[in-house]
N, C-alpha and C positions, 0 to 999 in steps of 0.2 A: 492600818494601811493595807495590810495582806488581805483582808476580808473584801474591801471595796475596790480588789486587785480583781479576784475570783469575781464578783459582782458584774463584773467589768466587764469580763470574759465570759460570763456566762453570759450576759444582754448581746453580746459582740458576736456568740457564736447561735444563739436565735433567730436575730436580724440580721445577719450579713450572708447564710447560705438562701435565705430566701432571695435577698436582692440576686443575689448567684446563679439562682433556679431562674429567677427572671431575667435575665442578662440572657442564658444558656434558651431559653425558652422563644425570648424575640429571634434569635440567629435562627434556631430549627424551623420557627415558623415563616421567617423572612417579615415579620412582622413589625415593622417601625413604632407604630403606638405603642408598644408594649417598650420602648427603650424610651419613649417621648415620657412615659410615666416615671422612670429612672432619671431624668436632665433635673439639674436645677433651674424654677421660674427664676425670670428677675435678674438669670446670671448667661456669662459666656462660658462654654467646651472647648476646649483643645481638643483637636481631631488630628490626628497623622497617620495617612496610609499609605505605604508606597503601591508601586505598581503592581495590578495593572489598576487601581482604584486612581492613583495618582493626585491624591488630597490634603494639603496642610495648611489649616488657617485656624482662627480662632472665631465661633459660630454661637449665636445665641440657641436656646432651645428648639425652636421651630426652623431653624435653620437647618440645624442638626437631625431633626425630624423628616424635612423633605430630603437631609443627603442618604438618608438610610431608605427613604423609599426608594430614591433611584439606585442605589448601592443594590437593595432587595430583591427591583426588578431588572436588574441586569445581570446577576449572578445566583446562583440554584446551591444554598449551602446542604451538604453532604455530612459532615458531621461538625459540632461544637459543643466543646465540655473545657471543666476547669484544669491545667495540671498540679496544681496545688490547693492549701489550705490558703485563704487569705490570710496575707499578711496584714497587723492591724499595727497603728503607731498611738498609743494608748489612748485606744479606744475614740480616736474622734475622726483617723480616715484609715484606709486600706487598700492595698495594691491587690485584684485577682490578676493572673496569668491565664489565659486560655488560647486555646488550639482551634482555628478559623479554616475547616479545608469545604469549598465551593468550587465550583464551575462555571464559568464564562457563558451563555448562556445562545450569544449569537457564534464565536467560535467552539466552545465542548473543550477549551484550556483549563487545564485546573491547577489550583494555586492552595496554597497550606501559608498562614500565617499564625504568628504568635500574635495575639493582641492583651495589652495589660488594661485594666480599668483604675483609675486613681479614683477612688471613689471618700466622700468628705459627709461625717453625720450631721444632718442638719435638724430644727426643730420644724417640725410640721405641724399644717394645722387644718384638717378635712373636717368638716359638718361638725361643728364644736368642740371635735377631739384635737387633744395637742401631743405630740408625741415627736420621737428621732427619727427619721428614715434617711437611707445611706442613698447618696445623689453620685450620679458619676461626674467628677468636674474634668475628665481626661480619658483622652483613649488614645493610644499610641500602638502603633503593629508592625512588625516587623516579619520578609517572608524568609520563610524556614527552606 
């Protein structure tokens, strides 16, 4: 059991800072497709952002896609990274915390939010390969 614990953690801690890289990567670049490749097909996202985003409902993937494009082009993000290690719940979802500070883009207000990602391992399956990729089924923020 101890082996297949390590095992765990070792696949856990391969694939999960990359989803991470990617997450941190769509924000810097205000880039929606690159968070559209993190949604799950087939499924609904919880989204909750307070103001000034002012957003809470439950959104299929492409939905989720056009609110980040408009999210992306109305606000100029400034810095995003993670504050922690993800937290993982053996091995099949994990909580990241990260730090969202951007600027309003028609006013120059800027805003700093905590956002967490509940992210859920799923099986995948690209050009005949089959494999885990970590999906975000949640995004929740709260401002700091």
């Amino acid at each position: 059991m101890g082996n297949l614990a390590i095992l765990l953690l070792s696949f856990i801690s391969i694939l999960l800072p990359s989803t991470t890289q990617n997450i941190e990567r769509a924000f810097l670049q205000n880039d929606p497709r690159m968070l559209y490749s993190l949604f799950p097909p087939q499924s609904h996202i919880n989204i909750s952002l307070p103001e000034p985003i002012s957003f809470s409902d439950q959104v299929t993937n492409q939905q989720a896609y056009f609110l980040f494009q408009k999210i992306f082009s109305s606000y100029t993000t400034f810095e995003f990274y993670s504050e922690n290690q993800p937290t993982s719940v053996e091995g099949k979802s994990a909580i990241i915390k990260t730090r969202w500070s951007f600027r309003d883009k028609k006013n120059r207000n800027q805003y700093v939010f905590n956002i967490f990602f509940y992210l859920i391992k799923q099986s995948s399956q690209t050009e005949g390969h089959t494999g885990d990729a970590w999906k975000i089924t949640e995004i929740r923020a709260a401002t700091i």
